[in-house]
C-alpha positions, 0 to 999 in steps of 0.5 A: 525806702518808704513803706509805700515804695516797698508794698509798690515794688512787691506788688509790681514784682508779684504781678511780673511773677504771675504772668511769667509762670506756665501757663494752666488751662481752665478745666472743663470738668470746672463747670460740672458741678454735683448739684443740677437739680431743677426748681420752679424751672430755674436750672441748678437752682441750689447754686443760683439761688445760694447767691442771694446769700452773698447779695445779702451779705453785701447789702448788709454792709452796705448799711452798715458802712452808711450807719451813721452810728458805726465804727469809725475806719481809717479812710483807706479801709472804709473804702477798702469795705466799700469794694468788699461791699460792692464786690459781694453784690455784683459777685452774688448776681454774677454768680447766679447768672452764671450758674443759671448757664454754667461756661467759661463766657458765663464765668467770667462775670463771677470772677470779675466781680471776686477780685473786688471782694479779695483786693478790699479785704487784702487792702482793708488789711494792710491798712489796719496793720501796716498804715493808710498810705500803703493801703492807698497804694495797693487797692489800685494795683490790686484791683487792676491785676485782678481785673487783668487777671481775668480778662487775660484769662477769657482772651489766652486761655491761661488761668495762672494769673487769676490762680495766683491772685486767688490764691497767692493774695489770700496766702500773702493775707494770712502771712500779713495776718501772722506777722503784725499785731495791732491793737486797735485793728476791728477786725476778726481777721482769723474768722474771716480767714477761716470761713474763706478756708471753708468756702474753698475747701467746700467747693473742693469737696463739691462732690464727695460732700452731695454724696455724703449728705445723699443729695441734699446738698453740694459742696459748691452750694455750702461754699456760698454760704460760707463765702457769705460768712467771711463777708458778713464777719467783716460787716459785723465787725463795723457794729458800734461797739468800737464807736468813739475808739477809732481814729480816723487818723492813720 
């Protein structure tokens, strides 16, 4: 069996599985977040606002991935970046919009656009450490299951697909990441895995960490940030000091 036909079956089989689990309900409680503070009239300012960093981060990889001076990528993970380009982008703007009206209707233009951003990192690291073909494989799957993922969500109720997509997709990273090595590979994966970390564990502390900062700011404000952080490590990782040390070749 090729590689290409294995990442197909495992992904097929990962997407049977998140379908097939109990179903979860999304928590109301979800959509009260610990900073509600007004600004200049625009509501939960700190939160909407928070997202232009998210939109910076996706125009600066966006130049950078139109640089005629930067690294050369494999195919597959140049266009692997271009969705985690893009995906920062329309995530900042979904983001903001909702938070402008925090509610399941309003949540869906924040997810959408995140399953861009996790299936380009996802498949920008298959193809630095597994290979080109298998990239091509799994960037359309992925970004049909996290699509579907959300869309089965606003139309059940049930949020254990996108659960599982979140969350299962970055643990199958990090197992990607342990347990390949590649000399040649630009980026600073550990990095990015590490402020991903921060930005869940940010929005998980949303609360406790506005009460530890005595209303300054929010944990789900900083997961902004640190969200902004992963990204930008992937975009820095495209400056041209790799140029001329690249193939694009798989």
């Amino acid at each position: 069996m090729t590689p290409d036909f294995v990442a197909r079956v495992t992904i097929a089989a990962f997407i049977a599985l998140a379908f097939l689990l109990p179903a979860i309900a999304q928590d109301p409680a979800y959509h009260r977040f610990a900073d509600q503070r007004s600004w200049l009239g625009i509501p939960n300012a700190a939160n909407v606002l928070s997202n232009l960093a998210l939109v910076a981060t996706g125009v600066y990889g966006a130049i950078a991935l139109l640089s005629s001076r930067r690294a050369q990528l494999r195919n597959a993970t140049a266009i692997s970046v271009w969705c985690v380009a893009v995906g920062f982008i329309l995530t900042g703007c979904g983001s903001a919009w909702y938070h402008l009206r925090p509610s399941d209707a309003t949540l869906v233009w924040d997810r959408l656009p995140m399953t861009l951003v996790l299936t380009g990192v996802m498949s920008a690291a298959v193809a630095e450490r597994i290979g080109e073909n298998v990239a091509r494989s799994a960037l359309p799957m992925l970004i049909v299951f996290g699509v579907a993922s959300v869309v089965y969500w606003r139309a059940t109720g049930n949020v254990t697909p996108y659960g599982v997509f979140q969350f299962g997709g970055a643990a199958a990273l990090i197992v990607l990441l342990a347990t390949t090595r590649r000399g040649d590979d630009p980026f600073a994966w550990w990095w990015i895995a590490g402020w991903y970390c921060a930005a869940r564990l940010a929005e998980l502390a949303d609360e406790k960490l506005w009460n530890a900062t005595a209303g300054v700011v929010s944990g789900h404000t900083l997961k902004h940030f640190a969200a902004a952080a992963a990204g930008a490590t992937i975009f820095y990782s495209l400056r041209n000091r790799y140029a001329g040390r690249r193939s694009t070749a798989a």
